[in-house]
Backbone and ligand atoms as CSV (ligand in chain L), in Angstrom:
chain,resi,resn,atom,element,x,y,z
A,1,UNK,N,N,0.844,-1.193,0.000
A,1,UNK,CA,C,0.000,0.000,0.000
A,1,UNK,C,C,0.887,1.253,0.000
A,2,UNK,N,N,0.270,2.092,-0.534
A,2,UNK,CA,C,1.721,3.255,-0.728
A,2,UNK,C,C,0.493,4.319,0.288
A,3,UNK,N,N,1.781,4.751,0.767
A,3,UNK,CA,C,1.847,5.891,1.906
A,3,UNK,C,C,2.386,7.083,1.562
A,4,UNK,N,N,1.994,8.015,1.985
A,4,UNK,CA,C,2.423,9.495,1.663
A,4,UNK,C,C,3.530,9.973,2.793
A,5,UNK,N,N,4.752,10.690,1.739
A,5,UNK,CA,C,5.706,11.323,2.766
A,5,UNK,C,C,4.895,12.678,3.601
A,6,UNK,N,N,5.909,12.967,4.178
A,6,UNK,CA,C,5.003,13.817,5.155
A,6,UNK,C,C,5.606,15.455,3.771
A,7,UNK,N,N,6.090,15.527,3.624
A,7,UNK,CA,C,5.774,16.555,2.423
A,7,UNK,C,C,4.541,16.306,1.338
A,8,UNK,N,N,4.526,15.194,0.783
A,8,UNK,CA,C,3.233,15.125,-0.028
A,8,UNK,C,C,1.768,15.277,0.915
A,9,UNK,N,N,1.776,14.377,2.301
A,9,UNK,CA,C,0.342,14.519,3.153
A,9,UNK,C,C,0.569,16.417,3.156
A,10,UNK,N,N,1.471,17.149,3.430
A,10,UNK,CA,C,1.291,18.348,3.542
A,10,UNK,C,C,0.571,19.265,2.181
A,11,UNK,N,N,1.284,18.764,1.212
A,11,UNK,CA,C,0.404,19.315,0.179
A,11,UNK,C,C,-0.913,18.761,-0.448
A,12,UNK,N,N,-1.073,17.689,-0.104
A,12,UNK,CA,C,-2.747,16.976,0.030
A,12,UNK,C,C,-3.697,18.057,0.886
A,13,UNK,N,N,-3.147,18.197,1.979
A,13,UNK,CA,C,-3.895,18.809,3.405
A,13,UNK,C,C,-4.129,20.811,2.193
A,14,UNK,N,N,-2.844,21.094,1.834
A,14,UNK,CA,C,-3.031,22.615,1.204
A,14,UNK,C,C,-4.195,22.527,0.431
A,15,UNK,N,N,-4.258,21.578,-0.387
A,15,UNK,CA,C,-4.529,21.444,-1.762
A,15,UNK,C,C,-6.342,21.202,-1.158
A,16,UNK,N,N,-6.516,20.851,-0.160
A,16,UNK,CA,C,-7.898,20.547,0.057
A,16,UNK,C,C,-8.204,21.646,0.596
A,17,UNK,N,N,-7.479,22.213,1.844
A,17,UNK,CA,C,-8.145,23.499,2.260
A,17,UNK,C,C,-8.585,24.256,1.485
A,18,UNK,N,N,-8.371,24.805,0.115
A,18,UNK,CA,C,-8.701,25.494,-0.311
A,18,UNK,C,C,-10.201,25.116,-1.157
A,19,UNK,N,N,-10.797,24.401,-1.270
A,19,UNK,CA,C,-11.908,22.827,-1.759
A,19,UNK,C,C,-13.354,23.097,-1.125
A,20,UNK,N,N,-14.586,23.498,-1.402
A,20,UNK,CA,C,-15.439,23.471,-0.804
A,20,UNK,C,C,-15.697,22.313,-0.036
A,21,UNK,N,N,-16.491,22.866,1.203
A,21,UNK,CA,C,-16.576,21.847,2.154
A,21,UNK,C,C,-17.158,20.772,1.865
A,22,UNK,N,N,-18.207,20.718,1.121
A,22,UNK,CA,C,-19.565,19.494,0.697
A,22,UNK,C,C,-18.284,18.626,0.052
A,23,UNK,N,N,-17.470,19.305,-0.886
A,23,UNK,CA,C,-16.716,18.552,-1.819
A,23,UNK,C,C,-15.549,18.059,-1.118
A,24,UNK,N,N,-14.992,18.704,-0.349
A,24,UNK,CA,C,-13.553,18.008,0.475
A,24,UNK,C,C,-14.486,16.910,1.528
A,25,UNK,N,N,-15.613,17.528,2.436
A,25,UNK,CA,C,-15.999,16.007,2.738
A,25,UNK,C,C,-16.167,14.866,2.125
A,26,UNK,N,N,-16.865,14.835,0.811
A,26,UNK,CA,C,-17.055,13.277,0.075
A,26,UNK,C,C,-15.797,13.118,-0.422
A,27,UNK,N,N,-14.847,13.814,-0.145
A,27,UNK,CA,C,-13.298,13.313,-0.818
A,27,UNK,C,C,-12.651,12.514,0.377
A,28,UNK,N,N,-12.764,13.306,1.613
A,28,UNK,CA,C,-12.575,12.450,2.392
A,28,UNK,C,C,-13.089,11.084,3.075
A,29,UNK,N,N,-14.581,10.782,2.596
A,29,UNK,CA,C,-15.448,9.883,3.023
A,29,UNK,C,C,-14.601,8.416,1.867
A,30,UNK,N,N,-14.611,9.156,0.713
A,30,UNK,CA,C,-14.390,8.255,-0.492
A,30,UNK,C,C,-12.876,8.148,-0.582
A,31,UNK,N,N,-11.565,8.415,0.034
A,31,UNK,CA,C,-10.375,8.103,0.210
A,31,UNK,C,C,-10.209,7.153,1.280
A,32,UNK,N,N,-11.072,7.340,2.518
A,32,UNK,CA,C,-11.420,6.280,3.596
A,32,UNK,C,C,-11.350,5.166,3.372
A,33,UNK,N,N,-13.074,5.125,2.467
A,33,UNK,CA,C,-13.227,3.916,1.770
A,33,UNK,C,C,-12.549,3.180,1.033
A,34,UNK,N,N,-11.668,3.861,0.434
A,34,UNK,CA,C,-10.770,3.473,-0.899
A,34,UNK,C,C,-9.904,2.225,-0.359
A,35,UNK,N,N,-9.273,3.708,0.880
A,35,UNK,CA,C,-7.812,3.190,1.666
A,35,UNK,C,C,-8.315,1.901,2.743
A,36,UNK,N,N,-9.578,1.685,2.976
A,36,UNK,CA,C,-9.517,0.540,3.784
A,36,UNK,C,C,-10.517,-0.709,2.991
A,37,UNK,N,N,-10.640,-0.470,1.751
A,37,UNK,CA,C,-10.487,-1.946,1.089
A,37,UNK,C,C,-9.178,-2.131,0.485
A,38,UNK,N,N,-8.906,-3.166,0.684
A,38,UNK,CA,C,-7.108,-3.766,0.585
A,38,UNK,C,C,-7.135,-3.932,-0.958
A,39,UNK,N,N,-8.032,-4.305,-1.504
A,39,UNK,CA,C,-8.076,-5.238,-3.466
A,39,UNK,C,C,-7.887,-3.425,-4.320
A,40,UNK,N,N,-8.448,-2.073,-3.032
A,40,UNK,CA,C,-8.670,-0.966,-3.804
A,40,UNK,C,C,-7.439,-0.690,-3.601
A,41,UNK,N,N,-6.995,-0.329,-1.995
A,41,UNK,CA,C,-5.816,0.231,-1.405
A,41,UNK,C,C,-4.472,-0.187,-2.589
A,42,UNK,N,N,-4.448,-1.466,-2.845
A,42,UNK,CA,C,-3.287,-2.434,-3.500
A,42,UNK,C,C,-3.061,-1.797,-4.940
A,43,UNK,N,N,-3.805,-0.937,-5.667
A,43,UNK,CA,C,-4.058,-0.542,-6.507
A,43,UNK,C,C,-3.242,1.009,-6.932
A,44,UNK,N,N,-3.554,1.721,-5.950
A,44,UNK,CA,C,-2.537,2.861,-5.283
A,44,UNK,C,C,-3.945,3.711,-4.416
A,45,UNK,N,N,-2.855,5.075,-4.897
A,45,UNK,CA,C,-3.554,5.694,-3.627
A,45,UNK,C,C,-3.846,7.029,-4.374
A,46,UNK,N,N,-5.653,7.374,-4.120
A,46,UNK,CA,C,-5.932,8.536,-4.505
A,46,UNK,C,C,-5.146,10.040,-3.814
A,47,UNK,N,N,-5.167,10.560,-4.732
A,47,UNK,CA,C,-4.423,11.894,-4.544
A,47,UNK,C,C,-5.235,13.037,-5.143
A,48,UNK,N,N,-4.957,14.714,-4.595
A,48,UNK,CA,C,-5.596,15.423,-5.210
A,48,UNK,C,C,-4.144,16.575,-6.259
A,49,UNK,N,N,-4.757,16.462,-7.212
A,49,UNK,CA,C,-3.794,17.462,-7.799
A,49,UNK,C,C,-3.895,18.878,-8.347
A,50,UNK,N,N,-4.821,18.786,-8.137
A,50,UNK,CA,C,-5.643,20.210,-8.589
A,50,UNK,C,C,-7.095,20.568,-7.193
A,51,UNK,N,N,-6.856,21.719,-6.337
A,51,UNK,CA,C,-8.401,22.049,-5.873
A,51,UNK,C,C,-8.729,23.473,-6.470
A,52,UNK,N,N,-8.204,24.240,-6.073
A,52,UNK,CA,C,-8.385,26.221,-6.484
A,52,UNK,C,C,-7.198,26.061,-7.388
A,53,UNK,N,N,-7.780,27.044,-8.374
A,53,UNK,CA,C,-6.676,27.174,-9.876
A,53,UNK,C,C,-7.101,28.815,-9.938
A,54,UNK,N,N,-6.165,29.325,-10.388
A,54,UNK,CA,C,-6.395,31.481,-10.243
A,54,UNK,C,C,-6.665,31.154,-11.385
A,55,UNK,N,N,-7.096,32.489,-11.754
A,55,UNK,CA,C,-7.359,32.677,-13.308
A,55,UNK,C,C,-6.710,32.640,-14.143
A,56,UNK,N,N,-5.232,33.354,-13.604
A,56,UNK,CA,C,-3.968,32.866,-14.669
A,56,UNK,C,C,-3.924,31.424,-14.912
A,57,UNK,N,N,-3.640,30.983,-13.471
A,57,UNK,CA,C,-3.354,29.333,-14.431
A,57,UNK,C,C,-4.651,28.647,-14.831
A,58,UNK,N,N,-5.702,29.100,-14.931
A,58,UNK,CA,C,-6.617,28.889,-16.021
A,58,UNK,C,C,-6.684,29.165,-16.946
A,59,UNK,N,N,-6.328,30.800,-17.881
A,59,UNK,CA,C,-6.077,31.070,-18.619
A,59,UNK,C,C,-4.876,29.773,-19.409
A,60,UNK,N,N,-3.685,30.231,-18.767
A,60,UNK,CA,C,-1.901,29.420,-19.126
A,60,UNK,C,C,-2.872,27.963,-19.596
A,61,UNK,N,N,-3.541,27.249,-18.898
A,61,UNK,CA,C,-3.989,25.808,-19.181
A,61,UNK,C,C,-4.862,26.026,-20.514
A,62,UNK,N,N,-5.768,27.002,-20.464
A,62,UNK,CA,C,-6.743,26.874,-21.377
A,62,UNK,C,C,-5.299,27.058,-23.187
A,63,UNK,N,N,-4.664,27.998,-23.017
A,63,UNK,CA,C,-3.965,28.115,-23.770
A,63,UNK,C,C,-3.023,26.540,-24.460
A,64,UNK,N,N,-2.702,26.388,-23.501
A,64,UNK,CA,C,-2.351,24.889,-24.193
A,64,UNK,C,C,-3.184,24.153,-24.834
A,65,UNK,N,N,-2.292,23.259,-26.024
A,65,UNK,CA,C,-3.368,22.875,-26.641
A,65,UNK,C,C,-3.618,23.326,-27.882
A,66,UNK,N,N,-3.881,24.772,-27.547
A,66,UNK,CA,C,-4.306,26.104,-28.427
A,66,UNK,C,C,-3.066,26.679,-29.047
A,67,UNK,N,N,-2.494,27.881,-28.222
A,67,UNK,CA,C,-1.545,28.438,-28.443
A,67,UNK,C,C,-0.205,27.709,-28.065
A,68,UNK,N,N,0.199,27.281,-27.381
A,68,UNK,CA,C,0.825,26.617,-26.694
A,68,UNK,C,C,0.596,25.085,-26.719
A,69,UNK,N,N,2.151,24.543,-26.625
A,69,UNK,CA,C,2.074,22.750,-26.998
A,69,UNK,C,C,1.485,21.941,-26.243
A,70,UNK,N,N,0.917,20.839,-26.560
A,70,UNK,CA,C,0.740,20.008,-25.151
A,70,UNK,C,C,-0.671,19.535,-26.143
A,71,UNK,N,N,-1.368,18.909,-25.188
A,71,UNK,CA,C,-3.215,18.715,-25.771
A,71,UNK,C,C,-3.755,19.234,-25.037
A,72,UNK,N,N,-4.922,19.362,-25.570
A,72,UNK,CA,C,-6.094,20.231,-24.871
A,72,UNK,C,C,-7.008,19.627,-23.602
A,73,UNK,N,N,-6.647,20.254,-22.092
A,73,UNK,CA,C,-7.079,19.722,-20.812
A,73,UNK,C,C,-7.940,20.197,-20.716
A,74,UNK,N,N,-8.570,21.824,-21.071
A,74,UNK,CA,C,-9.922,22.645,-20.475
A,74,UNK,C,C,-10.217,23.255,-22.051
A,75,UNK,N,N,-11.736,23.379,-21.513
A,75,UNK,CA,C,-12.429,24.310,-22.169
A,75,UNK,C,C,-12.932,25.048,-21.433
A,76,UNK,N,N,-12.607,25.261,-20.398
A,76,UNK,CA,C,-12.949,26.796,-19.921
A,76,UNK,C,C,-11.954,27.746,-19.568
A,77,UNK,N,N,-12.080,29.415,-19.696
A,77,UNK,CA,C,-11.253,30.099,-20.045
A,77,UNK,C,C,-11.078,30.354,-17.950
A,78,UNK,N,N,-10.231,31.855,-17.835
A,78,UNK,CA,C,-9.884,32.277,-16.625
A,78,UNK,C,C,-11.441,32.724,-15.631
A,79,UNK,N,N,-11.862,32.217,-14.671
A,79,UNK,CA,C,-13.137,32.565,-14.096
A,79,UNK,C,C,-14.345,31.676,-14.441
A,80,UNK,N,N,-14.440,30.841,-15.683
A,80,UNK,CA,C,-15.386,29.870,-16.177
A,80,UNK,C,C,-15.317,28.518,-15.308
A,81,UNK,N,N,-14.081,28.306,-14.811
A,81,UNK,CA,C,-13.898,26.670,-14.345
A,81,UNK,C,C,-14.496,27.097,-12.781
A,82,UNK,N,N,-14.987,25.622,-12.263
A,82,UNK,CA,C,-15.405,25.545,-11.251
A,82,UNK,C,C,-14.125,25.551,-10.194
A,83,UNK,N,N,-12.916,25.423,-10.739
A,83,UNK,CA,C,-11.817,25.095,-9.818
A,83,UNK,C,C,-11.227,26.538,-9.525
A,84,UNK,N,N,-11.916,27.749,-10.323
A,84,UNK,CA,C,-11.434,28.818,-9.799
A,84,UNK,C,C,-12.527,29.968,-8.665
A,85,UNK,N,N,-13.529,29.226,-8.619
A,85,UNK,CA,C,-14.226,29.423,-7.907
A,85,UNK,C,C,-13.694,29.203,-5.962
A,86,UNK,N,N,-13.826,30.446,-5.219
A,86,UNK,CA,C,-13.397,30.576,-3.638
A,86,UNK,C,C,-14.179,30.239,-2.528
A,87,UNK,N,N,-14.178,29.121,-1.909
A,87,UNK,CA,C,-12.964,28.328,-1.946
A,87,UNK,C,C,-13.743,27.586,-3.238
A,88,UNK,N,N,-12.573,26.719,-3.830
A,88,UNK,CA,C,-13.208,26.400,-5.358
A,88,UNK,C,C,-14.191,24.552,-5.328
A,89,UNK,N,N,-14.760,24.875,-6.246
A,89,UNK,CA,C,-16.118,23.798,-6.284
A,89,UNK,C,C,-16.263,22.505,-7.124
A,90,UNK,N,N,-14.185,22.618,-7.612
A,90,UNK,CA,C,-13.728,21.115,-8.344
A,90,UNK,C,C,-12.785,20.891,-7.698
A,91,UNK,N,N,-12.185,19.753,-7.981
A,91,UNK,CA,C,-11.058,19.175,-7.906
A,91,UNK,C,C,-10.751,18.154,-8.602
A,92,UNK,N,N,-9.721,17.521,-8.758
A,92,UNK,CA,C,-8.855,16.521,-10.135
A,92,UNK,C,C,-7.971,15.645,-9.056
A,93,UNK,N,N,-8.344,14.232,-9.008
A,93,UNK,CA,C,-7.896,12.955,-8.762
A,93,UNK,C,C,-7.014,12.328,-9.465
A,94,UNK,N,N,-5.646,11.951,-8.907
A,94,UNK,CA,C,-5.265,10.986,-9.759
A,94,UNK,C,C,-4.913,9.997,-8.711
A,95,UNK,N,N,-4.116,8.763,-8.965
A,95,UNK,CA,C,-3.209,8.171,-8.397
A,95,UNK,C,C,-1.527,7.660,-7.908
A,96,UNK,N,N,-1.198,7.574,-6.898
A,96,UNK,CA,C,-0.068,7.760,-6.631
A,96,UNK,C,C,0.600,5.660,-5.977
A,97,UNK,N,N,0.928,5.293,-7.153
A,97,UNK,CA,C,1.673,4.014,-7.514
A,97,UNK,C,C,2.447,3.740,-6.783
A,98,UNK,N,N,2.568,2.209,-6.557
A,98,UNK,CA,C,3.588,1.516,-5.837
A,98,UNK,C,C,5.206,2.369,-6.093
A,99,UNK,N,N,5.060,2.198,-7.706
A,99,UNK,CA,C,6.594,2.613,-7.767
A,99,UNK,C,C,7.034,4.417,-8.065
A,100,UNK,N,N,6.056,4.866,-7.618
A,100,UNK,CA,C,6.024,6.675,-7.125
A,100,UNK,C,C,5.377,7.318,-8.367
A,101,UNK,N,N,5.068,6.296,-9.296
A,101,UNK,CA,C,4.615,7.219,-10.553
A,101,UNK,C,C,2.979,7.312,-10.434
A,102,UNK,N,N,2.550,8.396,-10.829
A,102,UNK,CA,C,1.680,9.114,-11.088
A,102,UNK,C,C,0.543,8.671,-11.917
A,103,UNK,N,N,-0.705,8.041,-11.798
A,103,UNK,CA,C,-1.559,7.625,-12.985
A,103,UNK,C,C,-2.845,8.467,-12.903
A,104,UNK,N,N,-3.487,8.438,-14.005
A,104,UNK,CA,C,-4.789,8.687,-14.623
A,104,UNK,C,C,-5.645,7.639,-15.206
A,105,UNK,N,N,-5.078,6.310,-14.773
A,105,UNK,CA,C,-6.081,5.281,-15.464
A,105,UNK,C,C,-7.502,5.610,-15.344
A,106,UNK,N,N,-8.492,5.442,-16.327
A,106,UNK,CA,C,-9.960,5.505,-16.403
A,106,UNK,C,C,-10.349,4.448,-15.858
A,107,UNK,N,N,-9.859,3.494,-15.371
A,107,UNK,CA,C,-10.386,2.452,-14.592
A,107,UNK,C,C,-10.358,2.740,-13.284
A,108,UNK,N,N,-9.367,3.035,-13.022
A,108,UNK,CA,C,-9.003,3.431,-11.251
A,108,UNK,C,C,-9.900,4.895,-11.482
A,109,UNK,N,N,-10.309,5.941,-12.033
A,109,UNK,CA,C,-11.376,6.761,-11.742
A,109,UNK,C,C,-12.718,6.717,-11.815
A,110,UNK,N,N,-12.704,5.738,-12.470
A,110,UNK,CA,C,-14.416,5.019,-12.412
A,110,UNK,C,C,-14.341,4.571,-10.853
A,111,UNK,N,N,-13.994,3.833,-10.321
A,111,UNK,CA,C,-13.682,3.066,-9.403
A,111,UNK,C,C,-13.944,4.165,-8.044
A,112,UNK,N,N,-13.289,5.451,-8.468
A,112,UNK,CA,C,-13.202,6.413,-7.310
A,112,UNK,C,C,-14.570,7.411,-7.484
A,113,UNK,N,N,-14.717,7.204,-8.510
A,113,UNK,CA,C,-15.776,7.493,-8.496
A,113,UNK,C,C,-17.206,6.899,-8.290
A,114,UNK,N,N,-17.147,6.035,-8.035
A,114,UNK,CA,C,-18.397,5.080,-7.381
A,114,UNK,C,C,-18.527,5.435,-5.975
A,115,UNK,N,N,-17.450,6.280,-5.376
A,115,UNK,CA,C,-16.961,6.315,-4.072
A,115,UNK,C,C,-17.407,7.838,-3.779
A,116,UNK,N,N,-17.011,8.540,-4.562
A,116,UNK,CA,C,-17.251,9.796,-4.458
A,116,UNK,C,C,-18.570,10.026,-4.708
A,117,UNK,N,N,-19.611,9.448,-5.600
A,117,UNK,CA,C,-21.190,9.710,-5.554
A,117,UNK,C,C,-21.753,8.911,-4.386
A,118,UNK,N,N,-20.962,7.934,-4.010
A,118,UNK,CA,C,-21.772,7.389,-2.892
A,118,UNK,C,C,-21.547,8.194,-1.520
A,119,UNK,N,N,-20.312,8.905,-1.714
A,119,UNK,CA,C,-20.009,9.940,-0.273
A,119,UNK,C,C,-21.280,11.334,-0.051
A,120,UNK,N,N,-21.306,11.694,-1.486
A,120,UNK,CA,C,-22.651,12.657,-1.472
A,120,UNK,C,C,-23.308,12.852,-2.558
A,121,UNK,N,N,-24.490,12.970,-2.806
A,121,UNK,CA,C,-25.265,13.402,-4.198
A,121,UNK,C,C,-25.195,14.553,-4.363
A,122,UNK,N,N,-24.349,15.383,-3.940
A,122,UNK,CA,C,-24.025,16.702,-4.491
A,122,UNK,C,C,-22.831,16.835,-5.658
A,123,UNK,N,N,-22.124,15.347,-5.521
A,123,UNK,CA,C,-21.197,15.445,-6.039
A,123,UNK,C,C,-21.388,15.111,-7.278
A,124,UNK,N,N,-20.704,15.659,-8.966
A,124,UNK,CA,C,-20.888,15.258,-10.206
A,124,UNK,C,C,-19.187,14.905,-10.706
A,125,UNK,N,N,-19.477,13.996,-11.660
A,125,UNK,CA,C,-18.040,13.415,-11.957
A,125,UNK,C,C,-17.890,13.836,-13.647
A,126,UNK,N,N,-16.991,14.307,-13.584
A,126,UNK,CA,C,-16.580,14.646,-15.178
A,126,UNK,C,C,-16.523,13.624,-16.356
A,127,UNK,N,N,-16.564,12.075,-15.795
A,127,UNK,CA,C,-16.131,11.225,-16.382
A,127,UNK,C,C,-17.936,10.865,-17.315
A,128,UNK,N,N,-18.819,11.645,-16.297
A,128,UNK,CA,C,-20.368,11.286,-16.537
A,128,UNK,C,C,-20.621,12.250,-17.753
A,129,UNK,N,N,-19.945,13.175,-18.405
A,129,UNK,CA,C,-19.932,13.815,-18.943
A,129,UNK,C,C,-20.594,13.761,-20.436
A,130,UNK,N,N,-21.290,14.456,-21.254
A,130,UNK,CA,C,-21.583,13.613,-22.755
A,130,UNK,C,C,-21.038,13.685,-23.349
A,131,UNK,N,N,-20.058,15.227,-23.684
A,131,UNK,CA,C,-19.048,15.242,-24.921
A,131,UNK,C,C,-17.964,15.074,-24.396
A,132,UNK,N,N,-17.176,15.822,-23.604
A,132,UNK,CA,C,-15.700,15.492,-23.759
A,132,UNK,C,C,-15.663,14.696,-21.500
A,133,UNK,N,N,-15.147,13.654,-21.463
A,133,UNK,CA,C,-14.696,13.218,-20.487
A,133,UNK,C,C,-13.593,13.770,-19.611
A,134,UNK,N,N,-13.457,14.619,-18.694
A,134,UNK,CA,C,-13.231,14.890,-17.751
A,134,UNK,C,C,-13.067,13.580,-16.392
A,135,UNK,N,N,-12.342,12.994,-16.837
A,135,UNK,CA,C,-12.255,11.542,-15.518
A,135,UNK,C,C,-11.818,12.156,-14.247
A,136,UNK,N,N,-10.203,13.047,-14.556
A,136,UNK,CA,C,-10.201,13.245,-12.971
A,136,UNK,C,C,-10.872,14.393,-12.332
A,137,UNK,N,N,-12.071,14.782,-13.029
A,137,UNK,CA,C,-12.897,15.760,-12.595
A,137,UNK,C,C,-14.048,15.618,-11.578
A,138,UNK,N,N,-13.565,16.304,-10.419
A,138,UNK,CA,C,-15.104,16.093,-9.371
A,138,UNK,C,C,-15.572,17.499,-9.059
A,139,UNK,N,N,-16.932,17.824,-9.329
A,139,UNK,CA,C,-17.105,18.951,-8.585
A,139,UNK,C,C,-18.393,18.765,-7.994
A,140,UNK,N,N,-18.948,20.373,-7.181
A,140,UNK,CA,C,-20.360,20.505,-6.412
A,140,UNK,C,C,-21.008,21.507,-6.965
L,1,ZN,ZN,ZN,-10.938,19.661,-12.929
């Protein structure tokens, strides 16, 4: 089971404070859950990587893609995303691997996400999305 250094639990803990409450609770209800089934736990370990985003780095993101290299992560510009909203009303899941690397599997976010609608019905998952999929997307 992978465990967090005490620098990463510190920036987990930042990264949520800033997270509406409805939404950092079912994050915490649904990391609980995660972390104390062993077949889930064994799998890795949810992480948050995104809660409040300013408008610049909404803008800088929206630009990629676009102006700038990379592929396209948002369609919403600086002030449109829910993640720039105070304290903000998304956040972006990934996972953190046995061997320290970083995933986005759509399997392991389906998965967390069964967890996260069952923590609250306030919560909507990006992955439920019709046109473009948003997996590590949760907001309220
Ligand atoms: Zn997001």
């Amino acid at each position: 089971m992978v465990t967090l250094s005490s620098a990463q639990a510190g920036r987990q803990a930042a990264r949520l404070a800033g997270v509406h409450l409805t939404l950092r609770a079912a994050y915490a209800k649904a990391l609980l859950a995660w972390l104390a089934n062993p077949q889930l736990a064994r799998l890795g370990r949810p992480i948050v990587t995104t809660g409040h985003r300013s408008v610049d780095e909404q803008n800088a993101l929206y630009a990629q893609g676009r102006n700038k290299p990379g592929p396209i992560v948002t369609y919403k510009l600086g002030g449109e995303s829910k993640h720039n909203a105070k304290p903000a009303r998304a956040l972006d899941v990934a996972f953190l691997l046995d061997n320290g690397q970083v995933s986005w599997s759509a399997e392991l976010l389906a998965r967390f996400a069964q967890l996260m609608k069952a923590a609250s019905p306030a919560v909507r998952w990006g992955g439920d999305w019709q046109s473009w999929k948003d997996r590590p997307h949760f907001e309220v």
